[in-house]
LOZA-84207 format. One record per residue: chain; x, y, z of N, C-alpha, C in turn; residue number from 1. Coordinates in steps of 0.001 Angstrom, whole numbers, padded with zeros to 6 digits. Example, Ala and Ser with C-alpha at 12.3 -4.5 7.8 and 13.67 -1.06 7.14 Angstrom:
<sites>
A, 013190, -005690, 007800, 012300, -004500, 007800, 013200, -003300, 007800, 1
A, 012850, -002250, 007080, 013670, -001060, 007140, 012900, 000030, 007870, 2
</sites>
This chain:
<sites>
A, 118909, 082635, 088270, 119152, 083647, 089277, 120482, 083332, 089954, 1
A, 121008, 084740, 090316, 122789, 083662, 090784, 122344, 083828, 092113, 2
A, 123265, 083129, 092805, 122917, 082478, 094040, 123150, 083148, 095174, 3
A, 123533, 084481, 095026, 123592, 085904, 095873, 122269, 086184, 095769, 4
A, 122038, 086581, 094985, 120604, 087190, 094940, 119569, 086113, 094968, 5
A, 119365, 084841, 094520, 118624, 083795, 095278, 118535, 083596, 096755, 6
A, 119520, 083843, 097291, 119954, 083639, 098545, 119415, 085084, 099428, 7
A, 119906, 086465, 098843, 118733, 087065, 099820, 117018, 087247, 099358, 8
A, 116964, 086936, 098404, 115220, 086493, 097936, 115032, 085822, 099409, 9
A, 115652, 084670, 099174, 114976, 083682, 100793, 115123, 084672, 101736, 10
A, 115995, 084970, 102277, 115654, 085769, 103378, 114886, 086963, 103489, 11
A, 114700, 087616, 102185, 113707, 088702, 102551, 112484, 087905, 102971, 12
A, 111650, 087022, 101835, 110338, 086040, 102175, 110680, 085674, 103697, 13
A, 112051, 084840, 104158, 111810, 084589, 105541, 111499, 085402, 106530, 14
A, 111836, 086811, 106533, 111482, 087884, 107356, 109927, 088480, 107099, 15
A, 109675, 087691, 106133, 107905, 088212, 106777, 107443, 087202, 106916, 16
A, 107715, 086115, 107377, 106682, 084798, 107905, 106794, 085130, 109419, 17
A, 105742, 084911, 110092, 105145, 085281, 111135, 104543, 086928, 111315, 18
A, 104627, 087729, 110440, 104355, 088912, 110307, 103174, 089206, 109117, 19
A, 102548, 090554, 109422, 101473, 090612, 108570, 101860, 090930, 107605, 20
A, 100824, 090586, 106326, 101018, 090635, 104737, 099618, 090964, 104437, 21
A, 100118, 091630, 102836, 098534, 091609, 102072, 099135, 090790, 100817, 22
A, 098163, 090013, 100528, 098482, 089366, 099173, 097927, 089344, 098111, 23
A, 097918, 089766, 097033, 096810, 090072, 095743, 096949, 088704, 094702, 24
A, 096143, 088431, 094337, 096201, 087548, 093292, 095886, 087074, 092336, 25
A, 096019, 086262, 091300, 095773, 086601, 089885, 094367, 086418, 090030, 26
A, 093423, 086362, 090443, 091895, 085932, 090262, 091505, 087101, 090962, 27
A, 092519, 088677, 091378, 091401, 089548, 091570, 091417, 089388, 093010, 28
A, 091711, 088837, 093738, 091198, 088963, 095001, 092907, 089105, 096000, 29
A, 092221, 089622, 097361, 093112, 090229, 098184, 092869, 090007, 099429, 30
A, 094230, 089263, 100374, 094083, 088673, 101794, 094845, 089511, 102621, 31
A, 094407, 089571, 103526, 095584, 090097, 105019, 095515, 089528, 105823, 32
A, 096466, 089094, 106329, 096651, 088030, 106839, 097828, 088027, 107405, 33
A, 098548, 086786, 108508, 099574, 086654, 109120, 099984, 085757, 108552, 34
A, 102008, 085934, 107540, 102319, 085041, 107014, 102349, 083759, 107373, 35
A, 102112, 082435, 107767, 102480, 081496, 108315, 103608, 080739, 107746, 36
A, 103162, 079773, 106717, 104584, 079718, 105846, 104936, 079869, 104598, 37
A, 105624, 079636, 104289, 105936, 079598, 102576, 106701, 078856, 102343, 38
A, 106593, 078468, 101092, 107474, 077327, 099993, 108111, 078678, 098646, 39
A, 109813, 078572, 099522, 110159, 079918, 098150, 110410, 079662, 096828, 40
A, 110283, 078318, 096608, 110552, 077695, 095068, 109625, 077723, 094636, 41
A, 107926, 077538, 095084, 106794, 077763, 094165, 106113, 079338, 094411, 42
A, 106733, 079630, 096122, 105458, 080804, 096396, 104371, 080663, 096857, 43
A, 104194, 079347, 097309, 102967, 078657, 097951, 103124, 079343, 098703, 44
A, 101903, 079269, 099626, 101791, 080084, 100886, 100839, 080111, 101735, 45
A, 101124, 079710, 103413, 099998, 079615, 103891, 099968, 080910, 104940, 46
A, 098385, 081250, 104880, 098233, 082548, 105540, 097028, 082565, 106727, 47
A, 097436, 082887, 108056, 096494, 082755, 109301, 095555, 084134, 109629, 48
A, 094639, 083708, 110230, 093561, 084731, 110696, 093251, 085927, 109707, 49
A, 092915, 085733, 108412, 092656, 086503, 107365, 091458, 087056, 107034, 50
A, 091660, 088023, 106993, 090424, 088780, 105984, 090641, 089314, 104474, 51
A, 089544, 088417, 103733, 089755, 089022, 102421, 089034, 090216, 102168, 52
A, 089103, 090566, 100550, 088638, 092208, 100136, 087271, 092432, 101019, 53
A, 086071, 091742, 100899, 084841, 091745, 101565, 084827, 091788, 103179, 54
A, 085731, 091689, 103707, 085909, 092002, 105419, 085675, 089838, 105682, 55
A, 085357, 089138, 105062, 085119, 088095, 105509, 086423, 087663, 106575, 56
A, 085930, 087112, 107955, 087086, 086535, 108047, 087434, 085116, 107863, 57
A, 088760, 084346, 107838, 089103, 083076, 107601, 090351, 082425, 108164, 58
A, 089982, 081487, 108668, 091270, 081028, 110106, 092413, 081067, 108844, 59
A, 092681, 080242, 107596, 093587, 079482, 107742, 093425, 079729, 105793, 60
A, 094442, 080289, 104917, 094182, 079849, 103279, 095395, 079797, 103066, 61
A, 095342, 078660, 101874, 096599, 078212, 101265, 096606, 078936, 099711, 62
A, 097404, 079324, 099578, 097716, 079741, 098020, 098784, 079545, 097079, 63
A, 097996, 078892, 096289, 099099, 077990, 095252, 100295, 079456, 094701, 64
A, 101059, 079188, 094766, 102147, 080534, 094131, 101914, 080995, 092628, 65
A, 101375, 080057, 091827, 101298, 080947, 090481, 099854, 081629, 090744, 66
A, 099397, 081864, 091329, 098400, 082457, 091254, 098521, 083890, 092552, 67
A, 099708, 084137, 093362, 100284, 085328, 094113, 101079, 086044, 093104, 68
A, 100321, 087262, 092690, 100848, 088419, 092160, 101719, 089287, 092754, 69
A, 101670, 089541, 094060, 102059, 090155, 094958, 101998, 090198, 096334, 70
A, 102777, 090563, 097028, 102868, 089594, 098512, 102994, 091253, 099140, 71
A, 102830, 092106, 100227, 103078, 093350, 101118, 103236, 093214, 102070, 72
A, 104541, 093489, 102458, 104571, 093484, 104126, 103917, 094525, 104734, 73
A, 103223, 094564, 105890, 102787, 095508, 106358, 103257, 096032, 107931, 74
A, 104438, 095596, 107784, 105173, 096013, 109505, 106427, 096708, 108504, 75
A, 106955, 097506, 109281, 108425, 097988, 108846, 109548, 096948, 109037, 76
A, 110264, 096300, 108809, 111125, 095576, 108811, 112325, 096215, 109862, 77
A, 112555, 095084, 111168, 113655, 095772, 111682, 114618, 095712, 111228, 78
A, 115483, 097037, 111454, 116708, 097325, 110902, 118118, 096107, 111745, 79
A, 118119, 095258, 111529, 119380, 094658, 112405, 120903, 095075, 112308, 80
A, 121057, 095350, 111109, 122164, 095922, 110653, 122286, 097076, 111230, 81
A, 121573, 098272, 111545, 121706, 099627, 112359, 121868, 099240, 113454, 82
A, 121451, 098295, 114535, 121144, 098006, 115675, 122524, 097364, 116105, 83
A, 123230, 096325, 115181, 124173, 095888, 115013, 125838, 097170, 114850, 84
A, 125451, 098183, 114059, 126793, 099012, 113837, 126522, 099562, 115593, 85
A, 125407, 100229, 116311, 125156, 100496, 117077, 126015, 099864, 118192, 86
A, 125690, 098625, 118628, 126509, 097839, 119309, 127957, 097728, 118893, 87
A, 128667, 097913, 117573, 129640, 097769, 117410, 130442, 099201, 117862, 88
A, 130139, 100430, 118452, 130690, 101343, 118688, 130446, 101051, 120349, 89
A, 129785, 100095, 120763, 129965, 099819, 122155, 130717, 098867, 122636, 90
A, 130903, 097880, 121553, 131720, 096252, 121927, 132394, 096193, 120156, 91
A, 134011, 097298, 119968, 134462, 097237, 118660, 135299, 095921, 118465, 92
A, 134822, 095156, 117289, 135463, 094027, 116742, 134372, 093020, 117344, 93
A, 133825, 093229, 118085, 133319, 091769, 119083, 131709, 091091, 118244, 94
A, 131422, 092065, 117519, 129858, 092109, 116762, 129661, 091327, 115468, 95
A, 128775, 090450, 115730, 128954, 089508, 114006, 127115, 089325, 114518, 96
A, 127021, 089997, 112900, 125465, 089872, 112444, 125273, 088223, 111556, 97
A, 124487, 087280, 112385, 123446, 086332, 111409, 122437, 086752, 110741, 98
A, 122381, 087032, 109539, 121132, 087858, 109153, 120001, 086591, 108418, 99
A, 120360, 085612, 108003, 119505, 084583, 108311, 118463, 083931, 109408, 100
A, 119420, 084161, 110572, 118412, 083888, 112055, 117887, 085059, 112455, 101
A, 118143, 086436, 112007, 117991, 087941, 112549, 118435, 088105, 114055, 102
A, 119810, 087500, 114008, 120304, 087419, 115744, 121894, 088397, 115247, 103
A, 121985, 089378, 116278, 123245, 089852, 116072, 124256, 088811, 117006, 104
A, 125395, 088563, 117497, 126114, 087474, 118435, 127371, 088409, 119122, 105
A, 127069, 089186, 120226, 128100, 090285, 120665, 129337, 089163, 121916, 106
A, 130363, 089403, 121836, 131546, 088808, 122552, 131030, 087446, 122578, 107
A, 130851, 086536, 121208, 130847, 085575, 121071, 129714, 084214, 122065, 108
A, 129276, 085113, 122748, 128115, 084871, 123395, 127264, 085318, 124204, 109
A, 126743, 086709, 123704, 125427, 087165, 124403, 124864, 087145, 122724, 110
A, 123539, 086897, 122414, 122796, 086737, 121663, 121369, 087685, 121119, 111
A, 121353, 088859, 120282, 120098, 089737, 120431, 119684, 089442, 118841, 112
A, 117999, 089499, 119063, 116961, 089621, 118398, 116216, 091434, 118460, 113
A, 115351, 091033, 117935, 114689, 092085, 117245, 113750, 092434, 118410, 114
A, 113931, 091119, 119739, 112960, 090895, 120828, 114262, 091232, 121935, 115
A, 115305, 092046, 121801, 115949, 092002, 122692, 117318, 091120, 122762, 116
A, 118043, 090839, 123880, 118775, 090122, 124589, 117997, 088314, 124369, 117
A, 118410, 087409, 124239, 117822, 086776, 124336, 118745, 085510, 124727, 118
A, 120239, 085198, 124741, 121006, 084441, 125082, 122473, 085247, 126209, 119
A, 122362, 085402, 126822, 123536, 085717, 127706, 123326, 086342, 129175, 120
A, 124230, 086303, 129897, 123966, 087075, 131597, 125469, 087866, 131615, 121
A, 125264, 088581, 132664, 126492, 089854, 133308, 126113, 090792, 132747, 122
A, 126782, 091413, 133255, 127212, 092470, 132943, 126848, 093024, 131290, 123
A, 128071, 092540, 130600, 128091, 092923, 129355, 126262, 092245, 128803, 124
A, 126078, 091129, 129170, 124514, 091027, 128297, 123561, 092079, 128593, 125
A, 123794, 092854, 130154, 123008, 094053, 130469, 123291, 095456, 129937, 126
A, 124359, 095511, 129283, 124921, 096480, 128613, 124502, 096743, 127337, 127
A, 124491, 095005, 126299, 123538, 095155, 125390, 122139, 095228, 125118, 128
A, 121678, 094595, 126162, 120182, 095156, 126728, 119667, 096787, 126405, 129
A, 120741, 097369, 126988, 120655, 098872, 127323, 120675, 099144, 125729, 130
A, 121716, 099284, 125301, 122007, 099701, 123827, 120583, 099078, 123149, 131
A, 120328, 098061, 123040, 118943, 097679, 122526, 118136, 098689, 123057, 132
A, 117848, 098697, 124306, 116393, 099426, 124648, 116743, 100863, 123844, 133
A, 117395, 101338, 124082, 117852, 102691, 123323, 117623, 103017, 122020, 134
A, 117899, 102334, 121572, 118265, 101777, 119939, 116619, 101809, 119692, 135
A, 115443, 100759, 120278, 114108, 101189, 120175, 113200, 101981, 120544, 136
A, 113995, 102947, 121593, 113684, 104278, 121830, 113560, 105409, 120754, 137
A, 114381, 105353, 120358, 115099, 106151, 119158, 114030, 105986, 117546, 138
A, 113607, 104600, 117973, 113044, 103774, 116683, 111818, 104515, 116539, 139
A, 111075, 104156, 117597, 109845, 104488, 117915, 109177, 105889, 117805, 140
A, 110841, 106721, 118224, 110033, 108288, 117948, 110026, 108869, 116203, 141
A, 111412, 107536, 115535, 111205, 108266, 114276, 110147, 108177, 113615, 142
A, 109255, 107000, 113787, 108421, 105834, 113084, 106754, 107080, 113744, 143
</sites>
């Protein structure tokens, strides 16, 4: 695999750990569950507060990766990149997306997540605040 496309493999898998999944697997059976973690070289995977096909529930299952057929996210994935051009028509040149940490980094130090503002004060961090809240205003009515 070349190492572009290895490289966003990991990050898609990293954007659903802590988020819900369904997982099917070669023995027929099917979990939902909250990703906890994963190993992206085997696909191991551990999954919290689950219910399998039968409604059973189960704190805590590990699953060896050759035996995950398929993994489903079941949240929409936030858009950071939209949220990001967004801010860049409010603060032009100043906007650099980490899409590894899912943090956009506006005038080199106010800091936003998918949870908001989460590193900066003044003014301008209340400005991107705003553009955020907006931005999930907007989200919410398309969704």
């Amino acid at each position: 695999m070349s190492s572009v496309a290895e490289r966003r493999f990991r990050e898609e898998l990293s954007l659903l750990v802590q988020k819900p999944v369904t997982v099917r697997t070669s023995m027929g059976k099917t979990y939902t569950g909250t990703l906890y973690g994963v190993d992206a070289n085997t696909l191991s995977m551990c999954l919290a507060n689950v219910k399998d096909e039968s409604g059973q529930e189960i704190s805590r299952v590990i699953l060896n990766g050759r035996a995950v057929l398929e993994v489903y996210g079941l949240e929409t994935p936030f858009d950071i990149r939209s949220l990001a051009e967004r801010l860049e028509r409010v603060f032009p040149r100043m906007v650099k997306t980490i899409d590894e940490a899912g943090v956009i980094v506006v005038m080199d130090k106010i800091r936003v997540s998918e949870k908001g503002v989460i590193e900066g004060r003044g003014p301008a961090a209340e400005r991107v605040q705003r553009v955020y809240e907006e931005f999930m205003r907007q989200r919410e009515k398309s969704t």
